[in-house]
GUDREN-486487 format. One line per 2 residues: number of its first residue (from 0); their letters; for each residue x, y, z of C-alpha. Coordinates in pm, 1 decimal. Layout:
REM residues N
NUM = A = X/Y/Z | ...
END
This chain:
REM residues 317
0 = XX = 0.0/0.0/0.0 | 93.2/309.8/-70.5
2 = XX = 60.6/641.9/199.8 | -150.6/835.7/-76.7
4 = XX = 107.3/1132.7/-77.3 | 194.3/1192.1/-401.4
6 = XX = -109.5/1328.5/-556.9 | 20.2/1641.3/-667.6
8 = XX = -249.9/1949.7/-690.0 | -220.2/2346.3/-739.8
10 = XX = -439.1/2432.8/-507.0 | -420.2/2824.6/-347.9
12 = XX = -663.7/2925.5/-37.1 | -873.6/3197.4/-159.2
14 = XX = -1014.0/3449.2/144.0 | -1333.8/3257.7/108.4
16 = XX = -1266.6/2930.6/94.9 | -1457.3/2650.5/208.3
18 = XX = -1339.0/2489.9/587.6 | -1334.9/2155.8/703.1
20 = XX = -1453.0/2048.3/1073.9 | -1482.1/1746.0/1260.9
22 = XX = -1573.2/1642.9/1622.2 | -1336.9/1359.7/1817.2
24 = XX = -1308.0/1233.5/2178.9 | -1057.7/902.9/2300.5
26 = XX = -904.4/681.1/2037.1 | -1089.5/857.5/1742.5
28 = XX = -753.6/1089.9/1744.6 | -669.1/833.3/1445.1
30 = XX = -968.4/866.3/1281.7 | -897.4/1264.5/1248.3
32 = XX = -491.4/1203.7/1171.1 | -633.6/1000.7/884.9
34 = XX = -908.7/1205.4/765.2 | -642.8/1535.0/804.2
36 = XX = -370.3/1330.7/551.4 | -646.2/1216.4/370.2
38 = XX = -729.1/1596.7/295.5 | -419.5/1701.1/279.4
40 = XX = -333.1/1460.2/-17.6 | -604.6/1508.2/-215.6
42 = XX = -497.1/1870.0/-210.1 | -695.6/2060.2/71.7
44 = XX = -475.5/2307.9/231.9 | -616.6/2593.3/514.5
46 = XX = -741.0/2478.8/843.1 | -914.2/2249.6/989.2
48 = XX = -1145.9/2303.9/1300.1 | -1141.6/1979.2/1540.8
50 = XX = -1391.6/1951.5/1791.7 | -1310.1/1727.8/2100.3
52 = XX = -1394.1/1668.3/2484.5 | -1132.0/1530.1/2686.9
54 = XX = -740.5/1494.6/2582.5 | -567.7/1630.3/2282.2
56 = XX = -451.2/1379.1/2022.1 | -65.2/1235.2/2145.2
58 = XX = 66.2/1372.4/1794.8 | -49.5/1721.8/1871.7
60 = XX = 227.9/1746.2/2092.2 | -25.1/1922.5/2329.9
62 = XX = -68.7/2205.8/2077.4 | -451.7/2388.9/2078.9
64 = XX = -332.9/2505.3/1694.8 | -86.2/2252.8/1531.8
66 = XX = 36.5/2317.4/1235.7 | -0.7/1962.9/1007.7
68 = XX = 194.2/2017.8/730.6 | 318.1/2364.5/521.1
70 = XX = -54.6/2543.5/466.3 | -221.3/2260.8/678.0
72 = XX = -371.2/2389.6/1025.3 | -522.2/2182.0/1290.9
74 = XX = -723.2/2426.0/1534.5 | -816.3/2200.9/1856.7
76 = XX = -1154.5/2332.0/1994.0 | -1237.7/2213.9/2372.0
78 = XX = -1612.2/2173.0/2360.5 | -1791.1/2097.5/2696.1
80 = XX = -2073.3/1938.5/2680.7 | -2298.4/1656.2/2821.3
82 = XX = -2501.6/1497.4/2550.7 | -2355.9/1246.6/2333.8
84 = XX = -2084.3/1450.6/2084.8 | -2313.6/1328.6/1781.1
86 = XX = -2553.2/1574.0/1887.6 | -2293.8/1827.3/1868.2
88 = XX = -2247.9/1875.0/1466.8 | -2482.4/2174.2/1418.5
90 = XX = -2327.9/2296.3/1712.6 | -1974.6/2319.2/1554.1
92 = XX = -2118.1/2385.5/1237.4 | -2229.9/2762.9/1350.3
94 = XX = -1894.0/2797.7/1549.8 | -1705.5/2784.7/1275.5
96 = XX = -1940.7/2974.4/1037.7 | -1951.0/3237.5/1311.7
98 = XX = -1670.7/3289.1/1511.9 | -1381.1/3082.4/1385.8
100 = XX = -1393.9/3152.5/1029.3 | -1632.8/3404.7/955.3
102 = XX = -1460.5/3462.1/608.0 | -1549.7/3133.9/532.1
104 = XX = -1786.5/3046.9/197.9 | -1910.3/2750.0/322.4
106 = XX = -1826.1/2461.7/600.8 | -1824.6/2067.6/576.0
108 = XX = -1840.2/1903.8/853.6 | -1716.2/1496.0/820.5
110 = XX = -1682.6/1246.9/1090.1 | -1369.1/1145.2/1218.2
112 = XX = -1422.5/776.3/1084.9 | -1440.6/866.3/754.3
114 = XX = -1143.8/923.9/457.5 | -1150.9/1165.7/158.4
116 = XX = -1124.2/960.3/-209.4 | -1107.2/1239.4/-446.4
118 = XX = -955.2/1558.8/-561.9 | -1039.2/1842.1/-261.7
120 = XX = -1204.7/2050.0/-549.5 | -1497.1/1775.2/-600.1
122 = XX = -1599.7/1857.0/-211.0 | -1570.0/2248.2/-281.6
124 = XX = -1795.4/2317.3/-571.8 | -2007.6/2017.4/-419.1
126 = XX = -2124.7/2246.3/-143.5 | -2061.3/2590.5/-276.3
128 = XX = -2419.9/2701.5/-290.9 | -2622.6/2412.2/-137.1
130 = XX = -2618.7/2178.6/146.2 | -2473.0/1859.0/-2.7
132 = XX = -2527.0/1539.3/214.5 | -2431.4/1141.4/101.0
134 = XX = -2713.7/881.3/130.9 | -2705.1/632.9/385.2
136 = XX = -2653.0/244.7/351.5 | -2995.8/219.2/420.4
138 = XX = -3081.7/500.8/196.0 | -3463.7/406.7/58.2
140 = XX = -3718.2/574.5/285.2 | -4009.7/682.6/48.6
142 = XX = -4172.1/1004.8/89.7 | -4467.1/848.3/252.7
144 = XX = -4260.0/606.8/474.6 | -4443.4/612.5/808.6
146 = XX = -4140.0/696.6/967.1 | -4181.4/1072.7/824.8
148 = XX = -4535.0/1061.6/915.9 | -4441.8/974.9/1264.9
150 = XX = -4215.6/1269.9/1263.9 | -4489.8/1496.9/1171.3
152 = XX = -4667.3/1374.1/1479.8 | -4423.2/1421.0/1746.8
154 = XX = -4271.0/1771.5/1549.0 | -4563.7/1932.0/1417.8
156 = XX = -4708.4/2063.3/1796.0 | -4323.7/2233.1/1832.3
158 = XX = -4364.9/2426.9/1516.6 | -4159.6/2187.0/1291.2
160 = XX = -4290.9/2111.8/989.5 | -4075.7/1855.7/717.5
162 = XX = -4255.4/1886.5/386.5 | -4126.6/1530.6/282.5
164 = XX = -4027.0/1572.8/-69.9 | -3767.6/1336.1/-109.6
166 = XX = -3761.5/968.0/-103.9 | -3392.6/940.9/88.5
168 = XX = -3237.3/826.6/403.1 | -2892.1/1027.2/478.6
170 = XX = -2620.3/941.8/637.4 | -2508.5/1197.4/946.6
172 = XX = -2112.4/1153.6/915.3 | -2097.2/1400.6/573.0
174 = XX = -2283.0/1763.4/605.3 | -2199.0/2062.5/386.1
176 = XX = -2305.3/2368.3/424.8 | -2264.7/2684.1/212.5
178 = XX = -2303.3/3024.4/389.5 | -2598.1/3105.9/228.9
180 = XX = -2755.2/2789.4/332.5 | -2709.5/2881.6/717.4
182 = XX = -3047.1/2860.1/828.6 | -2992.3/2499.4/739.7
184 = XX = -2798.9/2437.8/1038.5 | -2952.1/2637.0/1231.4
186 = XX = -3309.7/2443.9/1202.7 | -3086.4/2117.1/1241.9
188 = XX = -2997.7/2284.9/1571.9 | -3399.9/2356.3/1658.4
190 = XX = -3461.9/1978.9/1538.0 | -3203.9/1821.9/1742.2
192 = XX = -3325.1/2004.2/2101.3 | -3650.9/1888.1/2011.8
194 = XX = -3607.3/1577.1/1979.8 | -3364.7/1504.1/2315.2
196 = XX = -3662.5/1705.9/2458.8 | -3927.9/1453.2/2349.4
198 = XX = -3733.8/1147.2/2395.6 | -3529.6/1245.6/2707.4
200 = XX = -3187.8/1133.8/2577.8 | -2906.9/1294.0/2494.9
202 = XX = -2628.1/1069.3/2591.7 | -2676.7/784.0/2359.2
204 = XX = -2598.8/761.1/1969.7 | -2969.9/533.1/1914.4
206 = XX = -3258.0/523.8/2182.0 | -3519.2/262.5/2191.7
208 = XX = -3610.1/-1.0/1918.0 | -3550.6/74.4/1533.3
210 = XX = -3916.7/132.3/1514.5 | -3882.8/463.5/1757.7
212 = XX = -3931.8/772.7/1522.3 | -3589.0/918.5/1708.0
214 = XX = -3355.6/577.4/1727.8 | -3110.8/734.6/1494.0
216 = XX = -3051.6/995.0/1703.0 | -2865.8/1313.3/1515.9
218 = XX = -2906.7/1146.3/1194.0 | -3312.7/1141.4/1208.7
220 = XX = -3227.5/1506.2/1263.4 | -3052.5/1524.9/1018.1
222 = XX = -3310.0/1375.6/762.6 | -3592.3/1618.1/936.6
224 = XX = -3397.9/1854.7/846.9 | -3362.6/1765.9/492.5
226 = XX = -3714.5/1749.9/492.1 | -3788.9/2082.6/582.2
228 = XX = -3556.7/2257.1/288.5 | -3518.9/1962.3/-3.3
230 = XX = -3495.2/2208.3/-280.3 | -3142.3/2312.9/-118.4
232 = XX = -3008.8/1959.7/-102.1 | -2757.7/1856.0/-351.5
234 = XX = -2726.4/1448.8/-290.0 | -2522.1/1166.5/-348.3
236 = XX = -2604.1/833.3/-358.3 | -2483.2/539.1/-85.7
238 = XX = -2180.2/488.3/-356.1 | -2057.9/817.9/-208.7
240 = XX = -1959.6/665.7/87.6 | -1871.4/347.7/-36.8
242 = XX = -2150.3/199.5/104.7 | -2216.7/-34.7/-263.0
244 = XX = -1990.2/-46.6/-560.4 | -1885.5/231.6/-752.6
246 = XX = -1777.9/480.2/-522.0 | -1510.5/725.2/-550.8
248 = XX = -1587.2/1057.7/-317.9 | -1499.6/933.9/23.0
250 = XX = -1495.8/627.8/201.3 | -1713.6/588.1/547.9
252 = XX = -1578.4/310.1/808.4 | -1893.6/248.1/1009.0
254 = XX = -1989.6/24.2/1233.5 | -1827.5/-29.6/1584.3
256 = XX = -1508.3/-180.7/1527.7 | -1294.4/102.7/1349.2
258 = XX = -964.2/46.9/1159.8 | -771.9/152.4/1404.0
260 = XX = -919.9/-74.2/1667.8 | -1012.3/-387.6/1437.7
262 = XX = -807.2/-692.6/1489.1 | -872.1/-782.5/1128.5
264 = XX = -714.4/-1147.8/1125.1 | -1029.0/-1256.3/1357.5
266 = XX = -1240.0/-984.0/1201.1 | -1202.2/-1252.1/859.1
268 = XX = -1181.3/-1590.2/1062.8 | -1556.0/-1428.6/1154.8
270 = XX = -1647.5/-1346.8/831.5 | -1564.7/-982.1/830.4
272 = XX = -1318.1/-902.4/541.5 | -1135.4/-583.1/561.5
274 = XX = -1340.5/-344.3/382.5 | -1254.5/-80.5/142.1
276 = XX = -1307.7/175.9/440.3 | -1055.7/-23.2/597.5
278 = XX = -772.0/-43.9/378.4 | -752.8/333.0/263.9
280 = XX = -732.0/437.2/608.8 | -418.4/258.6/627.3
282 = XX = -357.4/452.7/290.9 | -351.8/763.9/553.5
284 = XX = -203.5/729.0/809.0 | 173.4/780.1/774.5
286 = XX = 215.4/1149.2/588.2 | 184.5/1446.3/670.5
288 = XX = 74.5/1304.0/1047.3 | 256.0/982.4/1175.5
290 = XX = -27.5/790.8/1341.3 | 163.5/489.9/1406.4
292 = XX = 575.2/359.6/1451.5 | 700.4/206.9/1138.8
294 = XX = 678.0/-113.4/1343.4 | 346.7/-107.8/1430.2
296 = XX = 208.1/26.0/1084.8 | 415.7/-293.8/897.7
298 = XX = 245.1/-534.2/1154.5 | -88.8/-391.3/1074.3
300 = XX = -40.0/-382.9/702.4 | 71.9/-734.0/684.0
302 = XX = -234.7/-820.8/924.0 | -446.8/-643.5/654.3
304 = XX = -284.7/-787.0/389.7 | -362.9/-1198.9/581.7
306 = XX = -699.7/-1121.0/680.6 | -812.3/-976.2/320.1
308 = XX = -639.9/-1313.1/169.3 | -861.8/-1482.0/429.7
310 = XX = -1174.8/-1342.7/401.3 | -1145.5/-1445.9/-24.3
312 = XX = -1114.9/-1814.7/91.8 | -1402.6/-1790.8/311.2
314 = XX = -1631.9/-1626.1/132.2 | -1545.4/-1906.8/-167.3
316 = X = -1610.9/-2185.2/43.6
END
């Protein structure tokens, strides 16, 4: 594998220029290292605004702004808060439209699990006048899905009204938003206190059975919110996140056991072969940020490279 640094791109910050933020706590430090040299190859240069509650990333060397690679800023902001960090993305959304970059055209915010695929510019003229979101895995969820209608119930009496005009299901971990689209986030903001406020929780990522109208927690927000301005969306499909075939925008490592935490030699004795998600990660994750000792990054690479011979023969037999 290769460390996916020698993509070579002319690209010049402009005084509004689209910004990158993300939101980490614990071990998800790799996550963001990756995502950053992810970024950084595919030619984003600026800063980057990282959200996170408890300790600063060990490679940070303990720096609030740390300075990535030449043009490439990491800007560390301590954010206090109870409810599950999930709920937290509109929150970070207006602090760096507002306060941290106010010169800023638009923001994107992208979870800290997740790895850019393509050139920076594809993400920039994405969002520069819409909101542009990725479908979910489980993207089909038909205008007149009871779900939505179920929404309308609970929303309705708090002065939220989705007008349901799309037939998809997004997925939370992508959201950009150009400036002009900032009442966006601001009515993701309205949807998300709502709904803790109706379901009383707040600290966990999904609440009740799937058949509660709020298990998703900030992604059903998410997907009100969607609801209430469709004709500003600008969507991918589940490809964009490599969630089926034919991808080539990002790549989204979800579930619980994340690359940096899978042993992936069981992982295929089990039937999980690395996934795509999982093996450009460890395209990221020496350059410009050193995630790992050369020791430890050839053991996992050569793990990688067993378990994804593995999980060919099992799947065959």
């Amino acid at each position: 594998m290769s460390d996916s640094n020698t993509n070579s791109f002319s690209t010049v910050p402009s005084a509004r220029e689209t910004v990158i933020c993300t939101l980490f706590e614990g071990n998800y430090h790799f996550g963001v290292g990756a995502l950053v040299n992810s970024l950084y190859a595919w030619g984003y240069r600026g800063v980057i605004y990282a959200g996170y509650r408890g300790a600063l990333p060990p490679w940070s060397k303990g720096q609030e702004v740390f300075s990535a690679a030449k043009d490439l800023e990491i800007r560390f902001l301590k954010t206090e808060t109870q409810v599950h960090f999930t709920f937290c993305k509109a929150a970070i959304l207006q602090r760096v439209l507002d306060t941290e970059a106010p010169e800023a055209s638009a923001v994107v915010y992208v979870d800290p699990d997740i790895v850019l695929n393509c050139r920076w510019e594809v993400i920039r003229d994405w969002v520069e006048d819409r909101v542009a979101l990725c479908q979910d895995v489980n993207w089909n969820c038909h205008r007149s899905h009871p779900l939505r209608r179920d929404w309308d119930r609970h929303l309705n009496p708090h002065g939220i009204y989705p007008r349901h005009e799309t037939d998809y299901y997004f997925n939370a971990g992508f959201i950009g938003v150009a400036r002009s689209q900032r009442a966006f986030i601001n009515s993701l903001q309205q949807v998300i206190d709502v709904m803790i406020t109706l379901s009383g929780n707040g600290q966990s990522l999904e609440h009740q059975d799937q058949s509660y109208c709020f298990h998703k927690g900030d992604q059903d927000a998410l997907n009100i919110t969607a609801d209430i301005f469709p004709e500003k969306i600008s969507a991918m499909g589940p490809e964009a996140m490599d969630f089926v075939p034919g991808g080539h925008t990002m790549s989204h490592a979800v579930g619980s056991l994340k690359p940096w935490q899978n042993a992936f030699m069981k992982s295929a004795f089990d039937g999980r072969a690395p996934s795509k998600a999982d093996k450009l990660f460890f395209d990221h994750v020496s350059a410009p940020i050193a995630l790992f000792t050369s020791e430890e990054l050839a053991s996992k690479r050569l793990q990688l490279r067993v378990a994804a011979a593995i999980g060919r023969l099992i799947r065959r037999s």
